[in-house]
N, C-alpha and C positions, 0 to 999 in steps of 0.2 A: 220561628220568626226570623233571627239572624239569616239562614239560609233563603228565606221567600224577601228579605230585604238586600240581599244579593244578588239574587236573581234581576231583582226590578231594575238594581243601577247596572248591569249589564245592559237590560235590556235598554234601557236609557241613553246609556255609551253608544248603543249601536245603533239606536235609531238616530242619535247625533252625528255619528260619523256617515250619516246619510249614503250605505251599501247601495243602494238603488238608484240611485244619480238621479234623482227625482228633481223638480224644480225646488226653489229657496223656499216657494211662497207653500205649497204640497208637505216638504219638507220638514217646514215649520206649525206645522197642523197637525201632522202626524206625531212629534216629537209633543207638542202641549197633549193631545189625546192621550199618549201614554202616561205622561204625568199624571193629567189630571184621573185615570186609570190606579195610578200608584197610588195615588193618595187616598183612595177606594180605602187600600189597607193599609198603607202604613202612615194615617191620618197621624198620629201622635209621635212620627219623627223631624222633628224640627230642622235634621240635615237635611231633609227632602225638598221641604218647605224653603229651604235657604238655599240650594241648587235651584229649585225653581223660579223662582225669584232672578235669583242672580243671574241665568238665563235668558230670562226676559232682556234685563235689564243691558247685559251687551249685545244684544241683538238689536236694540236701540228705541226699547219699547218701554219707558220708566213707567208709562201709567199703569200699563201690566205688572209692571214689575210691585209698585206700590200697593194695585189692588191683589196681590197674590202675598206682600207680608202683613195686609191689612184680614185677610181671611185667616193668615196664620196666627196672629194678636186672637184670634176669634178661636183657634183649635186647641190655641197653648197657649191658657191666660198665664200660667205660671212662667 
C-alpha cells in the first residue's frame, strides 16, 4: 500500500508539473482525472483528500475546493 501510494503522488507531481506544455484548461483535467483516479484506491488517506482540495483551492476554484473536503467529511467521518 505505501509503495502504490507513492507511486500515485509521483504521478500527481508530474502530471502537475504539466511535462507536455499542454494548455492551463487540458492541463487541469487531466490533473483532477488523476486524482480523482487516486482516490479509486487510496479512498481512506486523508492527505490525498487535503492535496486535492487545496489544489482546487489555489487554482482559484473554492467551490471545488469545498465540494471536495465536503466528500472527504463523507470518506473519513472520523
Amino acid at each position: 500500500e505505501e509503495q502504490q501510494c507513492l507511486a500515485w503522488k509521483r504521478l500527481l507531481t508530474f502530471e502537475k508539473g504539466n511535462p507536455q506544455r499542454i494548455d492551463v484548461t487540458a492541463a487541469n483535467r487531466r490533473i483532477t482525472f488523476t486524482y480523482e483516479q487516486c482516490l479509486m484506491y487510496l479512498y481512506h488517506h486523508p492527505d490525498v483528500w487535503y492535496d486535492y482540495a487545496t489544489w482546487h483551492a489555489k487554482n482559484g476554484s473554492t467551490d471545488s475546493a469545498i465540494k471536495i473536503f465536503q466528500r472527504a467529511v463523507k470518506a473519513l467521518p472520523g
